[in-house]
N, C-alpha and C positions, 0 to 999 in steps of 0.2 A: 504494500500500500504506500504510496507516495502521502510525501507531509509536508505539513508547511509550518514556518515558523509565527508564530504570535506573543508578540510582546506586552505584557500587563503590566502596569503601575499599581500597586495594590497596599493595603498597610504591611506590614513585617507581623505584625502580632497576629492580624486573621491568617495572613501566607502560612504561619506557623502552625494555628491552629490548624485550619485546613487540612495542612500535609499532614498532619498527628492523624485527623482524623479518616483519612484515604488509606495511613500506611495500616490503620485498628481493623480498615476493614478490608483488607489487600490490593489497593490498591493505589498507584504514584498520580501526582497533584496533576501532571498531564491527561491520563486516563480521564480524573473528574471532571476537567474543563469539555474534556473532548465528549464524554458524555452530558455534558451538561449543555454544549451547543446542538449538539444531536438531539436533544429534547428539545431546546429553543426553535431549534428547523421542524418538527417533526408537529407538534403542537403550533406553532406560530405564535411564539410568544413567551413572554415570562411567568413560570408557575413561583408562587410565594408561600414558603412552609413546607409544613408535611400536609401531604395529601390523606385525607380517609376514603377519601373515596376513589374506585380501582376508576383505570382508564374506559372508555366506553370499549375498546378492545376487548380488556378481560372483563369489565364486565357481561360484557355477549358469554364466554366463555364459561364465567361464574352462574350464570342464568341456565345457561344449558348443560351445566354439572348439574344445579339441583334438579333440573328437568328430569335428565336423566334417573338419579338418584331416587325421585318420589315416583317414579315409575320401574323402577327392580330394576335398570337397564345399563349397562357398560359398568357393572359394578365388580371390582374382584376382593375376593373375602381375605384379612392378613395376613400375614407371612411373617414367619418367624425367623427367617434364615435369606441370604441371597439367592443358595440353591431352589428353595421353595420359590424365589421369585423366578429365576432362569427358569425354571420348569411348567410355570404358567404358562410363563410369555413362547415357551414350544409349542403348548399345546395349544397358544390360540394361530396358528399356521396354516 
């Protein structure tokens, strides 16, 4: 993937915070910009806080888990083990 450089003026003590808080949750201060413009493109615009509420994306999706779900359908019962997982997912082939 090709990159480009951008240059921020920013405070020392947020840059600082920031990057503490990228490196807690694996990821480098680039990464969060780059994602964080990639949601400015993606939405058009600037989101402010935490969100509670999912995207209209996963919301479709979360709508049709429950759909699913109160209807007995695409359901698999738990698994105690990876094997027990591998072994489902053979037998739905």
């Amino acid at each position: 993937m090709k990159t480009s450089t951008i240059n921020v003026k920013t405070d020392p003590k947020l840059k600082a915070k920031a990057s503490k808080l990228a490196k807690d949750i694996g990821l480098n201060l680039s990464q969060v910009i780059t994602i964080s413009l990639t949601n400015f493109v993606e939405v058009g615009g600037i989101t402010a806080g935490k969100s509670l509420e999912p995207t209209p994306y996963l919301g479709g999706i979360i709508a049709r888990a429950k759909k699913d779900y109160e209807a007995g359908k695409n359901i698999s019962g738990s698994f105690e083990t990876a094997s027990e997982i591998e072994q489902h997912l053979k037998s739905l082939k």
